[in-house]
C-alpha positions in Angstrom: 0.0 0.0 0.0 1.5 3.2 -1.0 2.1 6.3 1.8 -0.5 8.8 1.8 1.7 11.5 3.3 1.4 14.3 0.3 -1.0 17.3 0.7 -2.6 19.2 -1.8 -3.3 22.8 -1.3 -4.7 26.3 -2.8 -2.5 29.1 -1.7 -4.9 32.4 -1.4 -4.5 35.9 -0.8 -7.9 36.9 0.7 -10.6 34.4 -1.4 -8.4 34.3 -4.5 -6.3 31.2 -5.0 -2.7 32.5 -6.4 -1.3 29.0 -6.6 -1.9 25.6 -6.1 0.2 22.4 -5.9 1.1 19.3 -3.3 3.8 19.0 -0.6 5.1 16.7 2.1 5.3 19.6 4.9 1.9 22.6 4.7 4.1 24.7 7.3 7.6 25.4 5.1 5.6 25.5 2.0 3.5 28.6 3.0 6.6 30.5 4.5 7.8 29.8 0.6 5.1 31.2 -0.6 5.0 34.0 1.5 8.2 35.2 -0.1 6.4 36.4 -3.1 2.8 37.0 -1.9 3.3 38.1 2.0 -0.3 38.4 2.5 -1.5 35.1 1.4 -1.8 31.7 3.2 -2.4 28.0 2.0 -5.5 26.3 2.6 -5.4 22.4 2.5 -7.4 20.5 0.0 -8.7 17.6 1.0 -6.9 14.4 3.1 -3.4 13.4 2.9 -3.1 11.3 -0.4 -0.4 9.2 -2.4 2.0 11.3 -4.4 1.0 9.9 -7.7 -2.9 11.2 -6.9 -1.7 14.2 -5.4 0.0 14.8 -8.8 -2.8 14.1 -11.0 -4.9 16.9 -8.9 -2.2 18.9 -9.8 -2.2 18.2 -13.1 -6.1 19.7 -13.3 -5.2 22.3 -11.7 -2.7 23.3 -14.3 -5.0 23.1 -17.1 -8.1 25.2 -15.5 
């Protein structure tokens, strides 16, 4: 059974979503982030999930 220790996430600055992706670790992702958009902060999507689903989300996400 494969891990399901990756989180998806929408990072927003008020209610609009700047950027979303997947990560291992919410906390030093948003600090990242925070480097080019202070204001914003990441809201999870979701459960944990496998990598490989977490990067198919991310794949739609691209594309919209």
């Amino acid at each position: 059974m494969k891990p399901r220790n990756t989180y998806k996430y929408d990072f927003k600055i008020t209610n609009k979503i700047v950027h979303s992706g997947i990560t291992k670790n919410l906390e030093r992702r948003e600090i990242e982030h925070q480097q080019k958009w202070p204001k914003g902060h990441i809201v999870q999507v979701g459960n944990k999930t496998t990598r490989g689903a977490a990067e198919a989300w991310e794949e739609t996400k691209q594309k919209s």
